[in-house]
Structure formats: structure tokens, C-alpha cells
N, C-alpha and C positions, 0 to 999 in steps of 0.2 A: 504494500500500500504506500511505503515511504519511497517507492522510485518511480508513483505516477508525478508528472505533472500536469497541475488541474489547471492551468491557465489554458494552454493546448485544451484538453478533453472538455473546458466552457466552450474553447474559440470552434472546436467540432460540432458541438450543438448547436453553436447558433449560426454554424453553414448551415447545415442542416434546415432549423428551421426559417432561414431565411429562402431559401430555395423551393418553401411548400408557399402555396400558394394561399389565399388569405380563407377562402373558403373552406379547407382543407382544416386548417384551426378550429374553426368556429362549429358546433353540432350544426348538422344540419335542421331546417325547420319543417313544418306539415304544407308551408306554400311554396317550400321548393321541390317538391313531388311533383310529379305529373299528375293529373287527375285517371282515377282508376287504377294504381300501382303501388304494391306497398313499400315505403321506404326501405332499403336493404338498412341492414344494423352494420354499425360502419365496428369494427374493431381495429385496435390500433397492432400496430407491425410490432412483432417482437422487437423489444429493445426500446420502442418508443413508450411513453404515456400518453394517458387519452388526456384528449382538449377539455382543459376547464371548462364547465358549468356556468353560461352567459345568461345573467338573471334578464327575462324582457324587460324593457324600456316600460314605466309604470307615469302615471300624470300625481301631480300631487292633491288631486281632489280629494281620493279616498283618506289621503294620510289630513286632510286640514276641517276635511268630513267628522272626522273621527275625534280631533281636538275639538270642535267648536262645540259635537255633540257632549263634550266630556266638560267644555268649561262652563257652556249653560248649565249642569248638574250643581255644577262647584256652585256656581251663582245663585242657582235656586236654592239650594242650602239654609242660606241666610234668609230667606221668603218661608222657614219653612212652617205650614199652618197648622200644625196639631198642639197641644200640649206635650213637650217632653220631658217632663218632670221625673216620671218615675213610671213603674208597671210596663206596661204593653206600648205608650206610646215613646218609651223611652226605647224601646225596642229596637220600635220602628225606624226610629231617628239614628240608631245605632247601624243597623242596617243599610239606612241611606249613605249613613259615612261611608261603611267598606263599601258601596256601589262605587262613591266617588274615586274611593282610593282606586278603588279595581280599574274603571274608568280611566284612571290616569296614568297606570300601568301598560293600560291598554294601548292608550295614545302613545306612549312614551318608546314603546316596542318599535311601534309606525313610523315615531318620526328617527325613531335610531333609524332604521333598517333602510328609509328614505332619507338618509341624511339632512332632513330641514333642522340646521340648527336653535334657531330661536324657535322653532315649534317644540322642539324637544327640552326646552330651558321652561318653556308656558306646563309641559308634561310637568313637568319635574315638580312645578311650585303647585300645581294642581293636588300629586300627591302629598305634597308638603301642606296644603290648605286641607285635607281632609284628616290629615296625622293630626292638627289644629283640632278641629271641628271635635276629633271625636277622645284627644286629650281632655279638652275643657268638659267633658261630659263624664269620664273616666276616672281622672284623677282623684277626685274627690269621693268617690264614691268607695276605693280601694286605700282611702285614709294617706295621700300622700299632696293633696291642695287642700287650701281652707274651703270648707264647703260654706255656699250660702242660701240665700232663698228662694235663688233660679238653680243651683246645681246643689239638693240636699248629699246628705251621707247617705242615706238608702236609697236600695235599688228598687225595691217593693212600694207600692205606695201605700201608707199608715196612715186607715183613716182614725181621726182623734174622737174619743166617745162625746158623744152630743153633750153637751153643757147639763147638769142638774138642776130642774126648778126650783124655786125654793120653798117649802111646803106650805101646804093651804090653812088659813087658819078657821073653816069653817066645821071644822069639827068631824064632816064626810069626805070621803074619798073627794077625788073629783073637784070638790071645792062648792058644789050645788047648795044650796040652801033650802031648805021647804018651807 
């Protein structure tokens, strides 16, 4: 192995590949067939490797599709109309978070994969706004922020016993008189 040299065995490959021609690199696709004939399967020459995997050419609608649909959630968030105090509608609201987060994972995938940077930065603080969202509801509840009287310490909601009258002084139940 120590009396190849690799400068020579590069400069052989890329005679090589300079000498094929460009189609020849590239998979071929389903519109370069003729119609009625099925593409042969191209395998590559001993000795050779086969031609990298050419992602198609994509538009950025789906990838900015996908953010806008992910940061109206974010934004509705702050609109959101139940009571989340506690019980079932805290649930809910719990729920909505990880949608958001998911959502923004979601997008955050898209715009990696389609390199749009600032889309992928808006991704990013998306999941960073729903880590927020569902901190302030969490925290407090697991004894590690001051709870208050939008975010108590319980998770359940405890309802308080109704108030005591204070007894009748009419002698009968009820407080009736005859």
C-alpha cells in the first residue's frame, strides 16, 4: 500500500471520468425512455461506482407552505379561547403546544433539506416559542416557578366547598316560620 502513488491513481480517475460523457453520470430518468420500452437497469463496470443519487429540482412553495402553516399555529396560540387552568382544558392546551413544537420540527426538516436559510432560523424560534408556551404552563405545576393565579400548583382542578350559611335563627329547619 506504501508504494502506490495516489496522486497518479486520483489523476487516472478523473481521465476516466472526464472522458464519460455527462449523461452517462447522471441516473437516467422515466422521460428519457422511449415510450412503450422499459428502461434497461444500467449497472456500473467492474471497478467503477455507480453515479450518485440526483435529488429532483423541488420549488420552495411546499417548504414556505409548511412554515406559514406552522407559524399561524404558533400565533394562534396566544388567541387561545378555552380556559387553561387546570383538568381537561389544560390538556388541551398542552396538547396544542406539542402540535406546535411538532409543527416546527416539521418545518424545520423542510427548510434544512431545502436549504432556505432564514426559513429555517423562523423553524427554529417556532420550536423555541412552543418550549415557551408550554414551560410557563409546566413549570409551576412540577414545583420549580412560583405558581400564580393564571398558572396554579395543580394539575386537577379543586373545586372549593361552597361557602356555609350561617344558621337560621327561626327555630325550624329551613328558617320558615308559621
Amino acid at each position: 500500500m506504501a508504494d502506490r502513488d495516489w496522486s497518479k491513481e486520483l489523476a487516472k480517475v478523473d481521465k476516466q471520468l472526464a472522458s464519460l460523457p455527462d449523461d452517462a453520470l447522471l441516473p437516467s430518468t422515466a422521460t428519457d425512455v422511449p415510450a412503450g420500452s422499459k428502461p434497461a437497469k444500467e449497472t456500473p463496470a467492474a471497478g467503477t461506482a455507480a453515479p450518485a443519487r440526483v435529488r429532483p429540482e423541488t420549488t420552495g412553495i411546499g417548504v414556505y407552505s409548511r412554515l406559514v402553516l406552522s407559524v399561524a399555529l404558533g400565533v394562534a396560540m396566544v388567541l387561545w379561547p378555552y380556559e387553561a387552568r387546570c383538568g381537561v382544558g389544560l390538556g388541551a392546551y398542552l396538547a396544542a403546544v406539542i402540535v406546535v413544537i411538532a409543527s416546527g420540527v416539521w418545518s424545520s426538516i423542510w427548510t434544512w433539506r431545502h436549504r432556505a436559510s432564514r426559513a429555517h432560523t423562523l423553524s427554529l424560534l417556532l420550536i423555541l416559542w412552543g418550549l415557551l408556551l408550554g414551560s410557563i404552563e409546566v413549570l409551576p405545576r412540577v414545583g420549580y416557578a412560583k405558581p400564580d393565579a393564571r398558572h396554579p400548583a395543580q394539575w386537577a382542578c379543586v373545586e372549593s366547598p361552597p361557602p356555609l350559611s350561617p344558621p337560621s335563627r327561626g327555630g325550624t329547619l329551613g328558617g320558615a316560620r308559621k
